[in-house]
DRENDO-1510 file (C-alpha; in Angstrom, 1 decimal, always signed):
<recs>
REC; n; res; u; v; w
REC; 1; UNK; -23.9; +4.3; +0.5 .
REC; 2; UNK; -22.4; +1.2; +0.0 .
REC; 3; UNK; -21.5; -1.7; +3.3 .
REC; 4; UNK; -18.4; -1.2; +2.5 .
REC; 5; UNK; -17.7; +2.7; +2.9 .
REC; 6; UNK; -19.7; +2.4; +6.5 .
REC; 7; UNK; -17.9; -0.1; +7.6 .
REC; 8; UNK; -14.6; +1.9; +6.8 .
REC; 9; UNK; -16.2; +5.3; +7.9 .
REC; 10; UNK; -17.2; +3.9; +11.3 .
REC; 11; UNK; -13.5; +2.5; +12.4 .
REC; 12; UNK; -12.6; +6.2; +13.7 .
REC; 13; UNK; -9.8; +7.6; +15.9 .
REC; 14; UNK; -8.0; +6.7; +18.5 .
REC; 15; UNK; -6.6; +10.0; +18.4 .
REC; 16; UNK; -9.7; +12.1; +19.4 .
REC; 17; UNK; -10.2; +10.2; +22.3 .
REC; 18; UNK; -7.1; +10.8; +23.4 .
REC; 19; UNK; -6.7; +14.3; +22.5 .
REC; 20; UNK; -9.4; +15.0; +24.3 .
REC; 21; UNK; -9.2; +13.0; +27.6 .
REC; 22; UNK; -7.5; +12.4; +30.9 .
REC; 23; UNK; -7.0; +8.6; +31.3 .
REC; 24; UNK; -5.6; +7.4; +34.5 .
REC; 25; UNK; -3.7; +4.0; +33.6 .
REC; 26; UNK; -3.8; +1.7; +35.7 .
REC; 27; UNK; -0.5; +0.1; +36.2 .
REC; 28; UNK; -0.4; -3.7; +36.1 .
REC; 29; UNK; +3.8; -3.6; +37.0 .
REC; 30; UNK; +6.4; -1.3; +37.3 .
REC; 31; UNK; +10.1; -1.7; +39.2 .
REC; 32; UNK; +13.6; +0.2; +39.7 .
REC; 33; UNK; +14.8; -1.1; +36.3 .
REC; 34; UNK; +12.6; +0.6; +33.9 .
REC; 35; UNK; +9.9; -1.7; +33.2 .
REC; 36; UNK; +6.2; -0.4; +33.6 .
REC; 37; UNK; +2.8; -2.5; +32.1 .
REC; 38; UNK; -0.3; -0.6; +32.1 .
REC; 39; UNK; -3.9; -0.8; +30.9 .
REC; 40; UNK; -6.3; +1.9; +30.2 .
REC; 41; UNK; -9.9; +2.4; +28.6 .
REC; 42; UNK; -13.1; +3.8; +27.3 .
REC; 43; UNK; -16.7; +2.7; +26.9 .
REC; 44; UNK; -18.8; +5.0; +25.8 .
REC; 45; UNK; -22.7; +4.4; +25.5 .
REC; 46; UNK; -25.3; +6.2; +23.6 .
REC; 47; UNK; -29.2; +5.9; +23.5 .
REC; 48; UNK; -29.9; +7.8; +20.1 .
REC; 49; UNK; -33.6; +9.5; +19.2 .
REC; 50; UNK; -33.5; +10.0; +15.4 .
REC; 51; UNK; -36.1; +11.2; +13.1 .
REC; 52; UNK; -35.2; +11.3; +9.1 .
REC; 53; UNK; -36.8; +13.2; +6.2 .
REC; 54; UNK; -38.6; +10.3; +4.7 .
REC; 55; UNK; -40.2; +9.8; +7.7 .
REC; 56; UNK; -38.5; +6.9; +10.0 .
REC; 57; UNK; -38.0; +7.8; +13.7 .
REC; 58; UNK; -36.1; +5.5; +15.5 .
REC; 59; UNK; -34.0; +4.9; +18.8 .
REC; 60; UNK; -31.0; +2.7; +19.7 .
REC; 61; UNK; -28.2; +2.5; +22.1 .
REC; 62; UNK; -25.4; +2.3; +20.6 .
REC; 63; UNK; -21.4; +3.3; +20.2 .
REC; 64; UNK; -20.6; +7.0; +19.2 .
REC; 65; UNK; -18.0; +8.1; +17.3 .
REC; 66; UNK; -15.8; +6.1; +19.4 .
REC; 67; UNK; -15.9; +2.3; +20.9 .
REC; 68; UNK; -14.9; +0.9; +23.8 .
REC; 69; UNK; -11.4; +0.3; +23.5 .
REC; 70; UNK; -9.0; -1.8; +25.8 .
REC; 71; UNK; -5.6; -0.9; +25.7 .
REC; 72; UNK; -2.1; -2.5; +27.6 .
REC; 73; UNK; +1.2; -0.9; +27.1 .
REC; 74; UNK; +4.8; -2.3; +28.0 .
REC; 75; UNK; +7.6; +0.6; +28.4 .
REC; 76; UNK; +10.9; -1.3; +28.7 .
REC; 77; UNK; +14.2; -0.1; +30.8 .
REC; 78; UNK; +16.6; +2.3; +28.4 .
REC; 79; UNK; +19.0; +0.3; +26.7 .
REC; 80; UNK; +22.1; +2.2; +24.0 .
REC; 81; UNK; +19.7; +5.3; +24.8 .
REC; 82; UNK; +17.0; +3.9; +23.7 .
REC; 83; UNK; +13.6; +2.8; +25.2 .
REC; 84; UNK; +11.1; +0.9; +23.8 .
REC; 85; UNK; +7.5; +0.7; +24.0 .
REC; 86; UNK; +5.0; -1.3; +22.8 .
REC; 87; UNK; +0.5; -0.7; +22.2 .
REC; 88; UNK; -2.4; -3.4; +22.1 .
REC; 89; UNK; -5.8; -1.7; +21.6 .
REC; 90; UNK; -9.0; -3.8; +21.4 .
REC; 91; UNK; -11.9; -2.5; +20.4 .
REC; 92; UNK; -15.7; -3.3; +20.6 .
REC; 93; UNK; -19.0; -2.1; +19.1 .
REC; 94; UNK; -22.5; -2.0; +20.8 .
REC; 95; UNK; -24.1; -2.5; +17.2 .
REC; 96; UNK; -27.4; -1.6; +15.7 .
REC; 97; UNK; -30.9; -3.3; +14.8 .
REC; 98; UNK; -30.4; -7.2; +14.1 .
REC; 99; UNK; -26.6; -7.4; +14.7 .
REC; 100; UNK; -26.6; -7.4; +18.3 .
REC; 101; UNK; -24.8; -10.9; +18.8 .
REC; 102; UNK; -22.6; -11.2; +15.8 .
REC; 103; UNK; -19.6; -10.2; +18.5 .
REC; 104; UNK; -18.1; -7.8; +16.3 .
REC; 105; UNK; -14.2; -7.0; +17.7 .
REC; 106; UNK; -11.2; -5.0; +15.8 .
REC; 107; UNK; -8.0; -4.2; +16.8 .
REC; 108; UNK; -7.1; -0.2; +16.2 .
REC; 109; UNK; -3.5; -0.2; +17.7 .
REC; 110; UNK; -0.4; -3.1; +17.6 .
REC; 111; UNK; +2.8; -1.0; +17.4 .
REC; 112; UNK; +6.0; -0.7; +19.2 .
REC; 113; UNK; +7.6; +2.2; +19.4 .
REC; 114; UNK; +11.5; +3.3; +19.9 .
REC; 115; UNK; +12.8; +7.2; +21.7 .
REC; 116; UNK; +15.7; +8.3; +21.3 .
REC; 117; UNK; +17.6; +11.8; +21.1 .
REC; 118; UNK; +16.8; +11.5; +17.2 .
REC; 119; UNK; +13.3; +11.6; +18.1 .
REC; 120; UNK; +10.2; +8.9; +18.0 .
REC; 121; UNK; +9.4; +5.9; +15.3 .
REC; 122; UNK; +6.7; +3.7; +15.9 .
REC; 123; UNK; +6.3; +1.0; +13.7 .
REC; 124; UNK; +2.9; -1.3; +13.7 .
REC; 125; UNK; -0.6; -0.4; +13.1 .
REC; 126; UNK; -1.7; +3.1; +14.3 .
REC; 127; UNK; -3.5; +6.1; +13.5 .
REC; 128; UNK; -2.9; +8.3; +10.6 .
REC; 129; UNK; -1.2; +11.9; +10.3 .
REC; 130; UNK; -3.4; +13.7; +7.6 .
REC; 131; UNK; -6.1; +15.2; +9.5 .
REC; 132; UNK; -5.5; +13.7; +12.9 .
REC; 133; UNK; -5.3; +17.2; +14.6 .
REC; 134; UNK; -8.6; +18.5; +13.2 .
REC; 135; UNK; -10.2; +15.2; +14.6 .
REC; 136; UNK; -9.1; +16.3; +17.7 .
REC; 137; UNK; -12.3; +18.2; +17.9 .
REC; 138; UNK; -14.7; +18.1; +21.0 .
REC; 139; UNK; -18.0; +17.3; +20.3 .
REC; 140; UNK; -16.9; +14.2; +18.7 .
REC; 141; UNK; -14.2; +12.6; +20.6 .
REC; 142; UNK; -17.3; +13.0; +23.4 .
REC; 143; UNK; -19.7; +12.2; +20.8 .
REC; 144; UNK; -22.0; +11.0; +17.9 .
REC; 145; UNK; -21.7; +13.1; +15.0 .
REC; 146; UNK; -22.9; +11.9; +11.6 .
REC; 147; UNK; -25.2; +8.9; +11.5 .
REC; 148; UNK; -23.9; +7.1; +8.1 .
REC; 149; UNK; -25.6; +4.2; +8.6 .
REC; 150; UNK; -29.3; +6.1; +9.7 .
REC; 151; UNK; -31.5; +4.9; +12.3 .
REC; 152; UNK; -30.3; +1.1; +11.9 .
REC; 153; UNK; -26.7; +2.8; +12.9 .
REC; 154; UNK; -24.5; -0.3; +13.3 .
REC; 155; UNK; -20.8; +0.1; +14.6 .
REC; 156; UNK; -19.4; +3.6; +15.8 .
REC; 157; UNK; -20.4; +6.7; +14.3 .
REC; 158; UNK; -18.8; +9.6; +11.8 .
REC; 159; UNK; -18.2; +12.7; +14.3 .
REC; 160; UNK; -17.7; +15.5; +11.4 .
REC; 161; UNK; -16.5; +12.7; +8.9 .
REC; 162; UNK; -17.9; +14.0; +5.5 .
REC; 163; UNK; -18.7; +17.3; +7.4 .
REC; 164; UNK; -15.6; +18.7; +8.6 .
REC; 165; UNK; -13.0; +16.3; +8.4 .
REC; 166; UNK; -11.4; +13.5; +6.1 .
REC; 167; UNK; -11.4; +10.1; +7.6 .
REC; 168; UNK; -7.3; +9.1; +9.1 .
REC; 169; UNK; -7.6; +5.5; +9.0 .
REC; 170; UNK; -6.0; +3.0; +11.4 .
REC; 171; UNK; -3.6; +1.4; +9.1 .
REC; 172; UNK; +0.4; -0.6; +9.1 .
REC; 173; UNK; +2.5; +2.2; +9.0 .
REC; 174; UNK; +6.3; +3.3; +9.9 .
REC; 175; UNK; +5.8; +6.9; +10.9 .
REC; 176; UNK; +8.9; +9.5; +12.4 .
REC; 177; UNK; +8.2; +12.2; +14.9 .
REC; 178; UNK; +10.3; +15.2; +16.2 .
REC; 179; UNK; +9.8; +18.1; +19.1 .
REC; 180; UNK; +11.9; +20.9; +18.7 .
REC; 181; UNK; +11.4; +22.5; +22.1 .
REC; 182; UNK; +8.1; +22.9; +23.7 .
REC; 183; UNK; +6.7; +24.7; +20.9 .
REC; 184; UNK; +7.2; +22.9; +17.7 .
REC; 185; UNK; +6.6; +19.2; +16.7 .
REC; 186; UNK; +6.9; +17.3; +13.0 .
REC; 187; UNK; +6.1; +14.0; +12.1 .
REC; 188; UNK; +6.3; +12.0; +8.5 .
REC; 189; UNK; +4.8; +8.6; +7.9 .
REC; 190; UNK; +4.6; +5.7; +5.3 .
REC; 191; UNK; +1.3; +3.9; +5.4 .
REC; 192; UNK; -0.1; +1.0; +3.7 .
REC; 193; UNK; -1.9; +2.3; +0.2 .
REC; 194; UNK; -5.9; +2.2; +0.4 .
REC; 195; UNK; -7.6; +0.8; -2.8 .
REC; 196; UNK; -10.9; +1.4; -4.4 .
REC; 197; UNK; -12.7; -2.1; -4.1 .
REC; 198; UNK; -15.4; -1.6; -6.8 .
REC; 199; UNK; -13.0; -1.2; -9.6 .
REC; 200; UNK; -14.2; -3.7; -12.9 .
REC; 201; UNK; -10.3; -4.5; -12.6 .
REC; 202; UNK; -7.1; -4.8; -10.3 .
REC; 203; UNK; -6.4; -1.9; -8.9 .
REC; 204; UNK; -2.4; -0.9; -8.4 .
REC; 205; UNK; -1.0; +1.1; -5.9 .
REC; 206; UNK; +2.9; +1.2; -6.3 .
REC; 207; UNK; +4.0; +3.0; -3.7 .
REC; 208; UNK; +3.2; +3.9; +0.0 .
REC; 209; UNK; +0.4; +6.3; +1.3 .
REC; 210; UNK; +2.6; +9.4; +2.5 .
REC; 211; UNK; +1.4; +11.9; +5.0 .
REC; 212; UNK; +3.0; +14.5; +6.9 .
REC; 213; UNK; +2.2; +17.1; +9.3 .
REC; 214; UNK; +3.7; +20.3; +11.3 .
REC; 215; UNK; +2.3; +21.2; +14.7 .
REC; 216; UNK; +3.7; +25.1; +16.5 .
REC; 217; UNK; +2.3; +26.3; +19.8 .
REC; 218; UNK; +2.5; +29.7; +21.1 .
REC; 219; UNK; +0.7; +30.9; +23.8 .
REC; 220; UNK; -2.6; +29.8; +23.7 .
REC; 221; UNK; -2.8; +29.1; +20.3 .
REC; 222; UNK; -1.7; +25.6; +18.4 .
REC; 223; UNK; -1.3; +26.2; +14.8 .
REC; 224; UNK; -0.9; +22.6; +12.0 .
REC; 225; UNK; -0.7; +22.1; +8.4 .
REC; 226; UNK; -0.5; +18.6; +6.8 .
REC; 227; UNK; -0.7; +16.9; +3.9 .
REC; 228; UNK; -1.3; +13.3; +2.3 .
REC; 229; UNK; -0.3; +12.1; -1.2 .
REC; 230; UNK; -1.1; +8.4; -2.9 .
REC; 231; UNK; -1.3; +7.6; -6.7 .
REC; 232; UNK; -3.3; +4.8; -7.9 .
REC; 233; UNK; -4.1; +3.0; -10.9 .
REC; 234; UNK; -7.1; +1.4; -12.5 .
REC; 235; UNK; -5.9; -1.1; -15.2 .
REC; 236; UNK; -9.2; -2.1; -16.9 .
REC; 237; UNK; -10.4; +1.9; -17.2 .
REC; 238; UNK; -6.9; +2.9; -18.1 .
REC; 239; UNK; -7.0; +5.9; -15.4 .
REC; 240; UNK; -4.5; +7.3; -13.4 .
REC; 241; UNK; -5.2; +9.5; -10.4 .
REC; 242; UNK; -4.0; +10.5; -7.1 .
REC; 243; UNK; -5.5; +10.8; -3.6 .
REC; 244; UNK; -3.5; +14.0; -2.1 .
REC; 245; UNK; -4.9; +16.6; +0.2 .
REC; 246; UNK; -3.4; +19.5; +2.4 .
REC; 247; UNK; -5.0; +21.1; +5.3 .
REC; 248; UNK; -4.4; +23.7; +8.2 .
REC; 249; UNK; -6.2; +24.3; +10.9 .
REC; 250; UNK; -5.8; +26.4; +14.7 .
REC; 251; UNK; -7.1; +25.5; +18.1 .
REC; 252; UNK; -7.6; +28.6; +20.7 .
REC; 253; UNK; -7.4; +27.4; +24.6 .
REC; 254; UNK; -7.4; +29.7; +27.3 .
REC; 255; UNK; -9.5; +29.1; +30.9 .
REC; 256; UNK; -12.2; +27.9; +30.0 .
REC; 257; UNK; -12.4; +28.7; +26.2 .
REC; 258; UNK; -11.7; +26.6; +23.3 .
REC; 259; UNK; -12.3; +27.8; +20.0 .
REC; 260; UNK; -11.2; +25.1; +16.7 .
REC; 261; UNK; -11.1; +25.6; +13.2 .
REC; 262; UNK; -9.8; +23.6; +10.0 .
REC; 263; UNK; -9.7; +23.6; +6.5 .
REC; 264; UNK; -8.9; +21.1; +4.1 .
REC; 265; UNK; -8.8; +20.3; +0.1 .
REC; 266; UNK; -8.8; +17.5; -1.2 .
REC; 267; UNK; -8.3; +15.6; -4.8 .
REC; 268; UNK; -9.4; +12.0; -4.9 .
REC; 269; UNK; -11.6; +12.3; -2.1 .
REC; 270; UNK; -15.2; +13.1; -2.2 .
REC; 271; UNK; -17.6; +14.7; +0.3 .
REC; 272; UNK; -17.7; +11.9; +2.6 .
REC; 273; UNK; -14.5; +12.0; +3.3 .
REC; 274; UNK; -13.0; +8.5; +2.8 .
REC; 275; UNK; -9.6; +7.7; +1.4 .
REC; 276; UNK; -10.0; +5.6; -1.6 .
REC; 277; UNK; -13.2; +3.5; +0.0 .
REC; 278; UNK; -15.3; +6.1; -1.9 .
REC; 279; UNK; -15.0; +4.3; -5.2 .
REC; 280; UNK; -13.5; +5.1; -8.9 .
REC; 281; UNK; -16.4; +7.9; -9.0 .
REC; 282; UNK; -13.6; +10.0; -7.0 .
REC; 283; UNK; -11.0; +10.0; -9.7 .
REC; 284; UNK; -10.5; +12.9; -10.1 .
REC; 285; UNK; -12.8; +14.2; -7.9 .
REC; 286; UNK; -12.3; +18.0; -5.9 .
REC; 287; UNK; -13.7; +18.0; -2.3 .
REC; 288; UNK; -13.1; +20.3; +0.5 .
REC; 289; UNK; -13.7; +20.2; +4.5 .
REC; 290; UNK; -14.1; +22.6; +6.9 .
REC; 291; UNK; -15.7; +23.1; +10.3 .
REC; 292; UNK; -15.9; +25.5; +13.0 .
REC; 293; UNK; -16.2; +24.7; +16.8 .
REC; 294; UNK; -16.6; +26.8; +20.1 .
REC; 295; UNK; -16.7; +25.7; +23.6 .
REC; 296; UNK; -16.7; +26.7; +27.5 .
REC; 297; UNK; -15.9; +24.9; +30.5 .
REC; 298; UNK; -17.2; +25.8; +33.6 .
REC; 299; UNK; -16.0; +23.5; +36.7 .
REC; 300; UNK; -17.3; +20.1; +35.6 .
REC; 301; UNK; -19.7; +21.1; +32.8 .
REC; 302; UNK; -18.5; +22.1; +29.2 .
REC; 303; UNK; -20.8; +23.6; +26.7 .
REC; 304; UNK; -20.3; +23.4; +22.6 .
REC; 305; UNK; -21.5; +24.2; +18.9 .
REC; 306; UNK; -19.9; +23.3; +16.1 .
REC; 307; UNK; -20.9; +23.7; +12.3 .
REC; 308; UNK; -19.2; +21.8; +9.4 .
REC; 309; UNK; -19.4; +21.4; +5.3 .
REC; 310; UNK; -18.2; +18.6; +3.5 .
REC; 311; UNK; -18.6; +18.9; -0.2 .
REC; 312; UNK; -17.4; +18.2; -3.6 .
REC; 313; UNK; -17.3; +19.7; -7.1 .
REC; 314; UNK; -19.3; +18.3; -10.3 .
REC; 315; UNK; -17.3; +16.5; -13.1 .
REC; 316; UNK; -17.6; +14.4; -16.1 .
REC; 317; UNK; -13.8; +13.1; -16.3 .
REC; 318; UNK; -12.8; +10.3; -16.0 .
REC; 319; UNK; -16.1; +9.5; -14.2 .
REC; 320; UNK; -19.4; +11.2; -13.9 .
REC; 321; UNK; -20.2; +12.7; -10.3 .
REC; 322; UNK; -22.9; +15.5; -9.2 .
REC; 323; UNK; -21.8; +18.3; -6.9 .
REC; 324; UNK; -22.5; +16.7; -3.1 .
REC; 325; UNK; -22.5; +19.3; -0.1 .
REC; 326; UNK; -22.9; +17.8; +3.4 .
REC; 327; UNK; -23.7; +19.9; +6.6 .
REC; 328; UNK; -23.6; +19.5; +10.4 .
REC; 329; UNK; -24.5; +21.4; +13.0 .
REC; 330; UNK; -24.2; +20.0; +17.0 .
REC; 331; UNK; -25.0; +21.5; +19.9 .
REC; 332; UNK; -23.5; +19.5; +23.0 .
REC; 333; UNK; -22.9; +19.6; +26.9 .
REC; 334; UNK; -20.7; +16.8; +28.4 .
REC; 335; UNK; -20.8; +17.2; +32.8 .
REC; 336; UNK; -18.1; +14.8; +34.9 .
REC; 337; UNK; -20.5; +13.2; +37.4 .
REC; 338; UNK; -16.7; +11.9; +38.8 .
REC; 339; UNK; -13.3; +12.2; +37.1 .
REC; 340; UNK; -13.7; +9.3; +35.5 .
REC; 341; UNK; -17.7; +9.2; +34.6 .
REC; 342; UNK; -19.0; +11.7; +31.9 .
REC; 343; UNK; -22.5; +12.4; +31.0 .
REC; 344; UNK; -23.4; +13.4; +27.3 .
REC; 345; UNK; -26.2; +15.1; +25.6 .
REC; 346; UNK; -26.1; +16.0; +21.9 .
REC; 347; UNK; -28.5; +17.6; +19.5 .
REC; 348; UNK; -27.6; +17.5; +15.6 .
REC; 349; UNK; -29.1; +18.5; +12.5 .
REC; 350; UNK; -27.7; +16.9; +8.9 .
REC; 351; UNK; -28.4; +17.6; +5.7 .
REC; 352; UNK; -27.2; +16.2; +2.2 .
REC; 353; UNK; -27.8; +18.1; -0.8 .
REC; 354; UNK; -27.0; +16.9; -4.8 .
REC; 355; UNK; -27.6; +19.7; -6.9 .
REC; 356; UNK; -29.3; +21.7; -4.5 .
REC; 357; UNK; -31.5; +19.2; -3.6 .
REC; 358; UNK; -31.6; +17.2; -0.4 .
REC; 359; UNK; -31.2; +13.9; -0.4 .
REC; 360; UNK; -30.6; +13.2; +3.1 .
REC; 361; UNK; -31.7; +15.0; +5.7 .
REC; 362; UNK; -32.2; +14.3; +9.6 .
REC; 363; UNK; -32.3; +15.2; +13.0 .
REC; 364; UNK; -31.3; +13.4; +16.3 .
REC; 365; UNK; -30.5; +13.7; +20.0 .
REC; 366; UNK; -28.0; +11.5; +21.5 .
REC; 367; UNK; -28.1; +10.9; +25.6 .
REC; 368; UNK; -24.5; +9.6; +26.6 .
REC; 369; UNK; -22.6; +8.3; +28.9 .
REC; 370; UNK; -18.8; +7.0; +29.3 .
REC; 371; UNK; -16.5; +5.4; +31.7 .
REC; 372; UNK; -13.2; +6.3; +31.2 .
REC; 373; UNK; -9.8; +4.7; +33.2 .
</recs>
């Protein structure tokens, strides 16, 4: 797999974080008229034991699927029936083997955002729609998940990237939400296009990435479809295509019990699960994702499995690809030493097969530990 694609795979959601935990801001000021600054974050650190099919074991302590992120908030006084908000995230990486001082920092989130009775727009740099629910799962938003990179893992990891999920970039975007009630929610977005960087040409992407997506809650069950759409074109290969998925998916919560599962086709986008970063090879190309994931909380300690498939089908037009199926399984418990201190312990088992042959195969567990405020 090429630099390029890891690097891309391993920027991963804000949005699992925070679908998945309780942060306590901290607030730096707040008075009578409205105003209200505020600061809140996660480190999460991993010491990985990993042991590959051609033989390497290795360990390293490392980032999981998530860094440690920073992030400050300003929420200003209502104004016309408006109030307006803004987001800085930084983020950091404890890296891999030979990279530990190059200081590597990003910045996921710089948005502001306006309410109003028509509903929510945040414009800026944010997460995506497409997929952003199914991201939401457990096991990785507490996690490690797919090791792209192998044993010299550098950056944060891939969660069910390629195994369960497609990848919903941080990217500039102007993106409308809705609730209607307490039980439905819609949102719309324009993002910035994503390109294919090892075309022999410039690569032309007219118009905006769109992706939507429709959340409904009853009872104890939240229910979402969503979809993406993007056409691009190569001009020295003369070839048209379009990234465009659709997915659905259904989360199950009640006590202790939480039961996840999602399902999503793609066309563009091949079993690892990148938009566009894959390469010309996914003209074209028909992938699918899908994963299933149970778990149970009992007072401070929650126990999970999941299982997820990533795969794609086998063409010769416009490009030649094999058929590529990708599999994960992770078993997990995460125990709050405090309310905001977690302890982690993951075992996984992957497995890439092309044409029923495996190319990639490995196993790893992953002792954790993040602070979260």
């Amino acid at each position: 797999m090429k630099t390029h694609q890891l690097k891309k795979i391993f920027s991963i959601t804000l949005l699992s974080v925070l679908s998945a935990l309780s942060f306590s801001e901290v607030t730096l000021y707040s008075d009578e008229n409205g105003w209200d600054a505020n600061i809140s974050g996660s480190i999460p650190v991993f010491l990985v034991l990993s042991d590959t099919k051609d033989g390497e074991q290795a360990s390293r302590i490392m980032s999981g699927f998530n860094p440690a992120s920073l992030t400050f908030g300003v929420t200003m006084p209502e104004e016309n029936g408006l109030v307006v908000s803004t987001k800085f995230q930084i983020n950091n990486h404890l890296q891999g083997s030979q990279v530990q001082n190059s200081g590597l920092f990003e910045s996921r989130i710089a948005e502001i955002q306006i309410d109003g009775d028509f509903g929510t727009l945040n414009i800026g740099k944010g997460f995506g729609i497409f997929n952003s629910s199914a991201i939401g799962d457990i096991g990785s938003s507490k996690g490690v998940g797919w090791m792209g990179g192998g044993a010299d893992q550098a950056n944060t990891t891939g969660g069910h990237i390629g195994t369960g999920y497609v990848y919903a970039n941080f990217n500039p975007r102007i993106m409308y939400s809705h609730s209607v009630g307490d039980n439905f929610n819609y949102k719309f977005g324009l993002f910035n296009p994503e390109e294919p960087t090892d075309a022999a040409g410039s690569v032309e992407t007219k118009v905006p990435r769109v992706e939507g997506q429709i959340n409904y809650v009853i009872n104890s069950f939240e229910l979402w479809t969503g979809f993406m759409w993007q056409p691009v074109e190569l001009i020295v290969e003369d070839v048209d295509y379009n990234l465009q998925g659709v997915d659905v998916g259904g989360r199950y919560k009640q006590g202790g019990v939480q039961v996840t599962a999602s399902y999503t086709i793609t066309e563009g986008i091949g079993a690892d699960g990148l938009y566009g970063f894959g390469g010309i090879n996914d003209a074209e190309v028909e992938g699918s994702q899908w994963y299933v994931e149970g778990a149970f909380s009992h007072n401070k300690t929650t126990y999970g499995v999941s299982y997820g498939v990533g795969s794609q089908d086998a063409h010769t037009e416009p490009f030649a690809v094999a058929k590529i199926e990708n599999m994960l399984t992770m078993l997990f418990v995460h125990h709050k030493v405090t309310s905001h201190l977690t302890f982690m312990l993951e075992l996984q088992d992957y497995a890439s097969e092309t044409a029923s042959v495996a190319t990639n195969e490995y196993q790893a567990m992953s002792l954790g530990t993040q602070l979260d405020f």
